[in-house]
C-alpha positions in Angstrom: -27.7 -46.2 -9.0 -29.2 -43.3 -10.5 -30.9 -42.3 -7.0 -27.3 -42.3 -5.4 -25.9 -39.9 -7.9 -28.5 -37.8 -6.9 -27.8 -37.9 -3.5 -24.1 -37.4 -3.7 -24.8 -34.0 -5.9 -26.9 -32.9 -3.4 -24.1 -33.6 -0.8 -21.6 -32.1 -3.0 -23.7 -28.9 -3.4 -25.0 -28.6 0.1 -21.6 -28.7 1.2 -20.0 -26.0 -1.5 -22.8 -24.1 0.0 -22.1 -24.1 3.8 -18.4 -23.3 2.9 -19.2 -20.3 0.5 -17.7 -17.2 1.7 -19.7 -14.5 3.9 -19.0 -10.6 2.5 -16.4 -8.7 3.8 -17.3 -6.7 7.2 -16.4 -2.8 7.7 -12.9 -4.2 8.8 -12.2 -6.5 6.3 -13.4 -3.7 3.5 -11.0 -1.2 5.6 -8.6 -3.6 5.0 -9.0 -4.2 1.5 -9.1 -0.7 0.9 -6.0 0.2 3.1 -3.8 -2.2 0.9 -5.5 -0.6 -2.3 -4.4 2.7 -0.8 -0.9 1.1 -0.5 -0.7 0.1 -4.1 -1.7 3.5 -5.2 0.8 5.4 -3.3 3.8 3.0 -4.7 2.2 3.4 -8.5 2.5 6.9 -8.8 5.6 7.3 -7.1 7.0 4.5 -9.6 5.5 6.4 -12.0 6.9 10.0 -11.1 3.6 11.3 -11.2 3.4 14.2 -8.3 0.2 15.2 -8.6 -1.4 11.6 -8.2 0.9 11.0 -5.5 -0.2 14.3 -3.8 -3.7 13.4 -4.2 -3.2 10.3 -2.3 -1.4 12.5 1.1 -4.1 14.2 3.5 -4.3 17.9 3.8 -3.6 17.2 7.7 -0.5 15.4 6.7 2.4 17.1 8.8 4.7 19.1 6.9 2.9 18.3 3.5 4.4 20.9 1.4 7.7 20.0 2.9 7.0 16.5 1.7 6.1 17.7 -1.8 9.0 19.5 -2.0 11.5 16.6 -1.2 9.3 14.1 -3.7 9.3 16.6 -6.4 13.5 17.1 -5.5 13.8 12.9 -5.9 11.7 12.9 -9.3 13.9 15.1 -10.3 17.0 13.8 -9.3 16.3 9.8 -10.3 14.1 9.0 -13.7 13.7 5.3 -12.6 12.0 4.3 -9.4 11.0 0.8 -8.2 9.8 -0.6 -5.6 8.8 -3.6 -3.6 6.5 -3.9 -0.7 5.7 -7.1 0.8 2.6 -7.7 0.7 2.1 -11.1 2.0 3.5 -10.0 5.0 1.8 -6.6 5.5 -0.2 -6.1 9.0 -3.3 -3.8 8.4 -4.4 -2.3 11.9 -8.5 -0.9 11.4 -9.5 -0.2 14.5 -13.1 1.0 14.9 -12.8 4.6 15.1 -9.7 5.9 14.0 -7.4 6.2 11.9 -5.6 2.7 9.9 -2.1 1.3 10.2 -0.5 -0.1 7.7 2.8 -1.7 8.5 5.3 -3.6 6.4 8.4 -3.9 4.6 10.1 -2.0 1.8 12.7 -1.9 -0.6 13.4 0.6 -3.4 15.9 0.9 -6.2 16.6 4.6 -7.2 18.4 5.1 -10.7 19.4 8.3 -12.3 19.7 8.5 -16.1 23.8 8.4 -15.8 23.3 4.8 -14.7 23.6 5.7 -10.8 21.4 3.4 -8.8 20.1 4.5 -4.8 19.1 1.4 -2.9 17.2 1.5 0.7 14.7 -0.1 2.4 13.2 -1.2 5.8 10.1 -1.2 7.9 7.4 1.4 8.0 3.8 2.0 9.3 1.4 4.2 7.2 -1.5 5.8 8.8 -4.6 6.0 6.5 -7.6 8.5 7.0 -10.2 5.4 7.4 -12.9 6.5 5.0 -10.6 8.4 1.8 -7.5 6.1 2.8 -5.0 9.1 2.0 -1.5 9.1 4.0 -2.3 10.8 7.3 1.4 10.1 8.8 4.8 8.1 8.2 6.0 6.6 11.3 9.6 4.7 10.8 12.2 5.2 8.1 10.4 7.1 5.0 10.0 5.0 2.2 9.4 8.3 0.0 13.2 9.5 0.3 16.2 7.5 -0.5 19.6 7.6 1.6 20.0 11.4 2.1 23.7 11.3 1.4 23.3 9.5 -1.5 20.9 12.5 -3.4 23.0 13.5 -6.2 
């Protein structure tokens, strides 16, 4: 009996040891950094903080002081901002040079202190510098600015 138990913990803990999970490779730690990337981007915008947010958007991000411009203009505009991404369904592209692409869904609720909410949302892809993750580009409908016509 006792000789049995013995063998069955050993099975039991040779077993937990053969299916024990191998570290991340460089993609897999692209990835995880990638979404990181993504949850910082959506916390300081929630958050109204510009200078974070900046701090998170390459220097060879295109029209990057336009961009500022237009954040700082919705900050201004709405004191509420939230935001979903869905992250469970997020596709995270790192290829092995080059940049990372990051694409997935969005919706955001704009509110301005009079009680006026701005909803929009949609698909985007984000492309991330691969070793500081900052925004490098926005391809598909920005999920930075609401509804133009609907800025108050």
């Amino acid at each position: 009996m006792h000789r049995s138990a013995v063998l069955l913990v050993a099975l039991v803990l040779s077993i937990l040891a053969a299916c024990a999970r191998e570290p991340l490779k460089e993609a897999g730690l692209q990835g995880e950094g990638a979404i990181g990337a993504v949850r910082a981007l959506v916390s300081a915008y929630e958050r109204r903080s510009l200078d974070e947010f900046m701090d998170l958007v390459g220097s060879g991000f295109p029209g990057r002081d336009a961009l500022r411009g237009q954040v700082e203009t919705v900050f201004a505009a709405y004191q509420n901002i939230r935001y979903t991404v869905q992250y469970r369904k997020m596709l995270v592209e790192a290829q092995h040079k080059g940049n990372i692409a990051v694409t997935f869904t969005w919706g955001g609720a704009w509110s301005t202190s009079g009680g006026r909410t701005v909803t929009d949302g949609g698909r985007v892809t984000l492309l991330l510098a691969p070793a500081t993750f900052q925004l490098l580009a926005i391809e598909g409908k920005s999920p930075l600015l609401p509804v133009a016509a609907s800025l108050p």
